[in-house]
N, C-alpha and C positions, 0 to 999 in steps of 0.2 A: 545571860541566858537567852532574852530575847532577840540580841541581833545574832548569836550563833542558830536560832531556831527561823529568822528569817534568811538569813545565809542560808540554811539548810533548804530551804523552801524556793530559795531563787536556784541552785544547783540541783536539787533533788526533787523540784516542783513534780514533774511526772510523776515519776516514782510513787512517792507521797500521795499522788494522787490517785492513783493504784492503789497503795494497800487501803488507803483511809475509806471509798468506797466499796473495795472487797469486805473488808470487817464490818461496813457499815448495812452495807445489803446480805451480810451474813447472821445479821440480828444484834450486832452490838450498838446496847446506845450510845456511841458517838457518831456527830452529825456532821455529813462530809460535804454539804453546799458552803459551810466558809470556805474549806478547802478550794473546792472548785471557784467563788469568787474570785480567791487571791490570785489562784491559775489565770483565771482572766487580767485581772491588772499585770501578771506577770508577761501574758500575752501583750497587751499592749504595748506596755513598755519594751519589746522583744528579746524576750528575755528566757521565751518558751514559744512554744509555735500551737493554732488552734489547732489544728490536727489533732498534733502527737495526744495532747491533755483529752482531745474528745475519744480518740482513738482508746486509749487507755480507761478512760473513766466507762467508755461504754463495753470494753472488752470485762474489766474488773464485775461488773453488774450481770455480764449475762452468763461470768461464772460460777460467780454464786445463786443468781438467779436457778440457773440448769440443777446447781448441785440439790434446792429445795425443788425444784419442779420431779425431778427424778425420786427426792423423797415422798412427794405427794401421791404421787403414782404407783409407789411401792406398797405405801402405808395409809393411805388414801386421810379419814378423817382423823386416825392417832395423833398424826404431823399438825392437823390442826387445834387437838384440843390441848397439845403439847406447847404452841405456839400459845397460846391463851392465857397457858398458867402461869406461865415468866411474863405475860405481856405488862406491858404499867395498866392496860387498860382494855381487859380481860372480858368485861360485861359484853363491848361490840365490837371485837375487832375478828371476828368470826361472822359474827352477824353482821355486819353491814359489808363484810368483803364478799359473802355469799350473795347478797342482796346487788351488790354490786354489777360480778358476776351473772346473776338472773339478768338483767335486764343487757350488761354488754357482751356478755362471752369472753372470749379473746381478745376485744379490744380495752378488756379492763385496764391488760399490761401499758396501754397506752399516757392512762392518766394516773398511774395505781403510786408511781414514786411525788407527787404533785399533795398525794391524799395522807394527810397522817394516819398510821396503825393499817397502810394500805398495803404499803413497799416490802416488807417481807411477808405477808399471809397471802398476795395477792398469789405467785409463781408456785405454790404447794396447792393452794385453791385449784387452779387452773390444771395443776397437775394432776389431782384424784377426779375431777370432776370430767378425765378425759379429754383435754384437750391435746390436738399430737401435738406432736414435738418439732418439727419444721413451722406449726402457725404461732407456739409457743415463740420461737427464736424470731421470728420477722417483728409480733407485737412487741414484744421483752427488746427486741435493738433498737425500734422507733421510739418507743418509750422512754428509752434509756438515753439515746441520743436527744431528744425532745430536753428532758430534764436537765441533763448536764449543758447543753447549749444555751438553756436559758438560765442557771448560774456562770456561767464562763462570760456568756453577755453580761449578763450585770457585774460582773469585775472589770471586764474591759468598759464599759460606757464610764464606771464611776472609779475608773483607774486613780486619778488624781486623788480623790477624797480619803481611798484604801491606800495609798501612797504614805498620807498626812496620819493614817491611821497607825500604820504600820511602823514611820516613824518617831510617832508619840507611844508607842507601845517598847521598842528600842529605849526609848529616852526613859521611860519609867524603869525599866531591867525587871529583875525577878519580879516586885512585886506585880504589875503587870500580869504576868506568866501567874500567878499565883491569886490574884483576880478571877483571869478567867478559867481557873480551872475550878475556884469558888464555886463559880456562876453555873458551869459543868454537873457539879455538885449538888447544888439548888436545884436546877432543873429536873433532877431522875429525882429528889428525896418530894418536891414540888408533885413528881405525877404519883408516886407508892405514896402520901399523904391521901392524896384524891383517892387513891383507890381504897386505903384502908376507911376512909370516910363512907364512901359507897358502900362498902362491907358491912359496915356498923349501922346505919342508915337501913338498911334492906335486912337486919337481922330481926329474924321470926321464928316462934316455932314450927319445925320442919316434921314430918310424918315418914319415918325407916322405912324401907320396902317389906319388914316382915308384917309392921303393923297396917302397911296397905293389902298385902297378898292377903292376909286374915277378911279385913276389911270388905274387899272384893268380895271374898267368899259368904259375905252376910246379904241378908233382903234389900237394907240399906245402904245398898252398895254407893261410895263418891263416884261423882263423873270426873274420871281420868281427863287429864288437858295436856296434849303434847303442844308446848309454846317453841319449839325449835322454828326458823325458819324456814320455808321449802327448801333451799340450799342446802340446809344441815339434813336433813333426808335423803335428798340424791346421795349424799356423803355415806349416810348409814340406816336404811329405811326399815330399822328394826324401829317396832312401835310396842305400847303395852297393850295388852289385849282389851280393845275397846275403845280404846284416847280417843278424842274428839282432837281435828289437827286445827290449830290456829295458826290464819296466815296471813297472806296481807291484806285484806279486808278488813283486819283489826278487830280488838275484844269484842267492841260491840254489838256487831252485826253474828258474829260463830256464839255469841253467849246469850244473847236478846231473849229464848225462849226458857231460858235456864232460872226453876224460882229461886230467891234469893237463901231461901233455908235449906237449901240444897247441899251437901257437904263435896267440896272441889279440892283436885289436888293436882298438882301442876307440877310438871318437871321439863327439864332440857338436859343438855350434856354438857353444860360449860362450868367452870372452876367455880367451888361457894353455891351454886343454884344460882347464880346472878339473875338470868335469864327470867329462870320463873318464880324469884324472889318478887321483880318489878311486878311481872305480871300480877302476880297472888296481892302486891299493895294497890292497883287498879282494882282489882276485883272488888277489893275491902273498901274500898275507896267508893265502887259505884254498890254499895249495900250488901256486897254479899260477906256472909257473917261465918262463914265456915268452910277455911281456904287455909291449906296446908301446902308448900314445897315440898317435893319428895327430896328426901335426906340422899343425896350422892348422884342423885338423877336416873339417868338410861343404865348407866353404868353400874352402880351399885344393883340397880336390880337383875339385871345380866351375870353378876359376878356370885347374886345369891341363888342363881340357878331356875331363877322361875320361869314361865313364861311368858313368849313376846312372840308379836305377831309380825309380820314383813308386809311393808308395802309393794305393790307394784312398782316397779323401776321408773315408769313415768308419771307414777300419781304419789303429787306429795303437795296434792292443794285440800284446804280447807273440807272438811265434811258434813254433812247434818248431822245431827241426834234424836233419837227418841227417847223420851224420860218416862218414867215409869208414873201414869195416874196418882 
């Protein structure tokens, strides 16, 4: 099985190298720089041509690329919080691509396949957050040619070794092949382990949107905390009516005047509460004694028809408060 799969790979190298990065920048975790290594040894040894495999590997990316950036555009943050809930690694890969984002623009698509949990949220990011579509394709092909150039390099420099790899992998037969697809295995059950640990870890009691709208409406009202990123705002700058916005500034500075018996409740939009599960364990952490995540976040309370306020389209930074005597 393994020398008919390395045959395959010396005759069908491009190809291969085609679809394994089209499925792979289409969200599947299978990871297409061995791919692209081997292309490189297969390069040196001439056996393939740099070109054709760069040519391929970068056309493959910026069709799936287009095909998320055109959903982001469409569907602006659904696509992202869609992307979150199958992610292995749910809690930041929204947030820090947004974050990302904020500070490069369009040049995120440049280092975005380099960044784990980058390479598919970066092109739907970039798409709802309005970026056109001509600056889209110039960062998204530099990028992409960047990436695959620097695995194709590292197959061709350490040809020989991938060589010696390739065959002792031959020389072993199936089990080899059944190795690494073990190891395939391991690594997705490895990151859904992580995640369901963060899960359990960050699990608290949460506060429903009907027992905060009630809430609201008492003397003793909690101070609302929207813990979303600025990013995640530009995306969707529905707010609750009142939130105090936390941004980069960090807990301490947006909470400083906030006394500790004060009852807080904290929400975002991402899968579990993740988001303002952390936060609400900071809080508890730095003394405050009455911190609830809101049960389903932005969303659930949207869905139970209450009301929410809108930000201004360019204000989605941090705010003061006043507390009541």
């Amino acid at each position: 099985m393994a020398h008919e799969i390395i045959a395959l790979m010396a005759q069908y190298g491009v190809l291969l190298v085609f679809l394994n990065v089209l499925v792979t920048q289409l969200g599947v975790p299978v990871p297409a720089v061995p791919t692209l290594v081997v292309a490189g040894a297969l390069v040196a040894g001439g056996q393939a041509t740099a070109m054709a495999v760069l040519l391929v590997a970068v056309g493959a990316s910026l069709i799936s690329d287009a095909l998320w950036f055109a959903a982001g555009r469409r569907y602006g943050g659904g696509v992202m919080r869609l992307l979150c809930r199958v992610s292995l690694s749910p809690d930041s890969c929204v947030e820090r691509s947004e974050l990302h984002f904020q500070r490069w623009r369009g040049q995120v698509l440049l280092i975005a396949k380099f960044v784990p949990g980058l390479a598919t949220v970066a092109p739907p990011l970039t798409g709802a957050m309005g970026l056109s579509f001509p600056t889209f394709l110039l960062f998204d092909g530099l990028g992409s040619l960047l990436w695959a150039a620097a695995a194709v390099g590292l197959g061709y420099v350490f040809a020989a070794q991938i060589d010696d790899l390739l065959a002792a992998i031959a020389n072993a037969g199936a089990l080899a092949l059944q190795a690494m697809l073990l190891l395939l295995a391991l690594y997705v059950f490895a990151r859904w382990w992580q995640r369901r640990q963060l899960l359990r870890a960050l699990r608290m009691a949460r506060i429903s949107v009907d027992e905060l709208h009630h809430a609201l409406q008492s003397e003793a009202a909690p101070l609302v905390l929207d813990v979303r990123a600025p990013g995640s705002r530009l995306l969707d700058n529905r707010i609750l009516p009142g939130a105090l916005l936390l941004g980069e500034r960090g807990i301490d500075r947006a909470v400083h005047d906030i006394p500790f018996d004060h009852e807080l409740v904290v929400y975002c939009n991402c899968p579990n509460e993740i988001s303002a599960a952390r936060v609400a364990k900071v809080l508890i952490a730095q003394g405050y004694r009455r911190v609830r995540p809101l049960l389903g976040g932005l969303e659930a309370w949207d869905a139970a028809g209450y009301r929410f306020d809108r930000l201004p389209l360019a204000d989605s930074s941090p705010q003061a408060v006043d507390l009541p005597a």
